[in-house]
VOGU-3710 file (C-alpha; in Angstrom, 3 decimals, decimal comma):
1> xxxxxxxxxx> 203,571/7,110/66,757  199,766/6,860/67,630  197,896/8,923/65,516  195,941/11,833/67,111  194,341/13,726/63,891  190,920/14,451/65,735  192,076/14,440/68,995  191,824/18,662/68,902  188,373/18,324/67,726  186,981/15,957/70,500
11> xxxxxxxxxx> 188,379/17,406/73,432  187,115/21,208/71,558  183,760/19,805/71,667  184,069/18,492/75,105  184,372/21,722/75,927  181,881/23,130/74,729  179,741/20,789/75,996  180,584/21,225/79,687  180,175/24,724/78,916  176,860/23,664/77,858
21> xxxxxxxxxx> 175,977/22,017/81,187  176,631/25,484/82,473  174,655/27,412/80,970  171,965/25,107/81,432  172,528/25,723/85,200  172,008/29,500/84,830  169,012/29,218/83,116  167,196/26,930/85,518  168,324/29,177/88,406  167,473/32,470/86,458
31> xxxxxxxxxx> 163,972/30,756/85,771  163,056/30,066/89,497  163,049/33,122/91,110  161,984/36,922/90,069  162,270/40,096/91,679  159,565/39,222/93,710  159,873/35,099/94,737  162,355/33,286/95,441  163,104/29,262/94,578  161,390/26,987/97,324
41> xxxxxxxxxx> 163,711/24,526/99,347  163,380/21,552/97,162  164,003/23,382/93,858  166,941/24,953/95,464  167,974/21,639/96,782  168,265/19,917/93,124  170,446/23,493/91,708  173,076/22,953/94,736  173,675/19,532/94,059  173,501/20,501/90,038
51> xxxxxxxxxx> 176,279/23,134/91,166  178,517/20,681/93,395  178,183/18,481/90,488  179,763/20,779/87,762  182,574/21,634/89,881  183,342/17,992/90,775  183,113/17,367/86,769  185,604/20,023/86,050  187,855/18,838/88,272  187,454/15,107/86,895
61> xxxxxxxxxx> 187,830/16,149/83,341  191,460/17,683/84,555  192,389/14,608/86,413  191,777/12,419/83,599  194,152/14,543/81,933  196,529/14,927/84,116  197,341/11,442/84,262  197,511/11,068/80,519  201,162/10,693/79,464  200,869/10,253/75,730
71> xxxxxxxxxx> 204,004/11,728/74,038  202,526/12,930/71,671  199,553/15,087/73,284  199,534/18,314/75,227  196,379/18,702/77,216  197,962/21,489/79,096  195,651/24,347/76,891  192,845/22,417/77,820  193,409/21,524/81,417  194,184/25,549/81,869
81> xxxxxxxxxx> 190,556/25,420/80,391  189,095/23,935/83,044  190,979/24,982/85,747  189,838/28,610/85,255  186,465/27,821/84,776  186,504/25,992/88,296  187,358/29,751/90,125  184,046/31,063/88,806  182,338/27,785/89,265  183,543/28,071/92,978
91> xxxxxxxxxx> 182,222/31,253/93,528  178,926/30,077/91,995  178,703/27,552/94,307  179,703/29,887/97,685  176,920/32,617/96,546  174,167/29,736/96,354  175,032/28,050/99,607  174,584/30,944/101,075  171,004/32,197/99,339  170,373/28,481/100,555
101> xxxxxxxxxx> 171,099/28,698/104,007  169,402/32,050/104,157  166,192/29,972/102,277  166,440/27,959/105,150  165,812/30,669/107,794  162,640/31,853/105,767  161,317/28,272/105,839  162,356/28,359/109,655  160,365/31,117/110,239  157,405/30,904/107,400
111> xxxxxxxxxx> 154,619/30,321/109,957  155,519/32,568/112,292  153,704/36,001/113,070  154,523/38,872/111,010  153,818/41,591/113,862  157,261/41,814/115,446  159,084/44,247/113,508  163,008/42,677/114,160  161,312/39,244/112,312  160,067/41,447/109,617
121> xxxxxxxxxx> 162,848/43,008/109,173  164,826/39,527/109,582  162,719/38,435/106,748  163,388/40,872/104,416  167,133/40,946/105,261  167,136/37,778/104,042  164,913/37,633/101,298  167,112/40,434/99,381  170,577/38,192/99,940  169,173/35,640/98,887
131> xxxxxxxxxx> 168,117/37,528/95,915  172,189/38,971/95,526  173,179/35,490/95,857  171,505/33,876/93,370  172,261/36,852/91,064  176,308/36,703/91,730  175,396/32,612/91,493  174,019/33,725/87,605  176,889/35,716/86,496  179,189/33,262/87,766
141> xxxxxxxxxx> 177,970/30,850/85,716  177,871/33,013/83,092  181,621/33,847/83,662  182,375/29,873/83,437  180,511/29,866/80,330  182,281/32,017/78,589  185,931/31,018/80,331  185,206/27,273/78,246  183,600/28,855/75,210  186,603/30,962/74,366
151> xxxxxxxxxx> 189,098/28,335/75,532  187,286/25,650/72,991  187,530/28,284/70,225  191,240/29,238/70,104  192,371/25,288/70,254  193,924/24,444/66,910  192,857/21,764/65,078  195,784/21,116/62,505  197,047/17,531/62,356  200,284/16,424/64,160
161> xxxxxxxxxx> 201,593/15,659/59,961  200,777/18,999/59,515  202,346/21,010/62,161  205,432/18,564/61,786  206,065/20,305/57,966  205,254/23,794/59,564  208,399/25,984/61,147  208,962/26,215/64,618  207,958/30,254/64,252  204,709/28,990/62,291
171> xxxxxxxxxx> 203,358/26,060/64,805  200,514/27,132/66,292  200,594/27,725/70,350  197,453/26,504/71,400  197,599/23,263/69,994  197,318/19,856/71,974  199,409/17,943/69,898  203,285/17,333/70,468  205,844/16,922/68,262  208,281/14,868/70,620
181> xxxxxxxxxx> 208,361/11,526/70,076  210,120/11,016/73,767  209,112/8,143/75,953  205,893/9,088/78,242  207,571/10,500/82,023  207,549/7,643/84,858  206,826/10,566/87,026  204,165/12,917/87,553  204,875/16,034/85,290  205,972/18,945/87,054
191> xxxxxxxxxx> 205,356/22,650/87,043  207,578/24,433/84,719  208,491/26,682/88,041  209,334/25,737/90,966  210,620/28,099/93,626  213,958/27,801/95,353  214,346/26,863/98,617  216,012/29,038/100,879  218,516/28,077/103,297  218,008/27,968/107,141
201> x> 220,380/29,760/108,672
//
């Protein structure tokens, strides 16, 4: 059997440092606007596509997983990991579309004069969304963050030797590595439930 002592340990720190990606997002959004500005176009431009990015790496760090059929790894506490870090990543990317369609309209309109009252009133419509967006983008992050943080702390580290001398009643349950020495699965592993079907009548 391959050994895995260190496996634990590289995919805890992977963790951590996607998390770390993340919180570098929230900062540079929480760092361009104020209660009183908001990000221009181009500097809202580069935190979308930052955004987009994340969630397309979270979902590439599950499919490199998901494909892996080592016997004698479980990456399914670390692909729950990402997976529930990709709702709040979602989200984070909905709320800043939207602040950045709404930054659109005040570029639209920036020239324009400010004596009709409905386009001052447009304006400021959208100037405080966009400010609500970009602070539900922030805790979003924030809530990704923390989803990977605490999901890199609680995975066990103890080496497959180890947990093989340890009872079943002792083995820790957050651990990636497997016991089983059976053959990797031909076919795409399947979720433990699957509903049954119910008859056409």
């Amino acid at each position: 059997m391959t050994d895995h002592t260190g496996r634990a340990g590289l995919e805890r720190d992977e963790l951590y440092a996607v998390a770390r990606e993340f919180e570098e997002a929230r900062h540079a959004i929480v760092g361009s606007y104020t209660t009183n500005s908001l990000p221009d176009l181009v500097t809202a431009s580069h935190q979308l596509g930052t955004l987009t990015g994340l969630v397309k790496d979270l979902s590439d760090e599950v499919l490199f997983r998901a494909n892996d059929n080592d016997p004698g790894l479980d990456f399914c506490p670390v692909i729950a990991a990402y997976t529930s870090a990709s709702a709040p990543a979602g989200r984070a990317v909905t709320n800043y579309t939207e602040a950045f369609k709404q930054l659109g309209f005040l570029r639209r309109y920036a020239g324009a004069p400010a004596t009709a009252a409905d386009l001052r009133d447009a304006r400021q419509a959208a100037f405080n969304v966009t400010q609500d967006r970009l602070d539900l983008t922030v805790d979003s992050l924030q809530e990704a963050c923390v989803t990977l943080w605490h999901a890199a702390d609680r995975i066990d580290g103890t080496p497959p030797r180890i947990l093989a001398a340890l009872s079943r009643s002792a083995r820790p349950e957050n651990s990636i590595y497997r016991l089983s020495t059976k053959l990797p699965a031909t076919e795409p592993i399947r979720l433990a439930y699957m509903p049954v079907s119910r008859r056409v009548r």
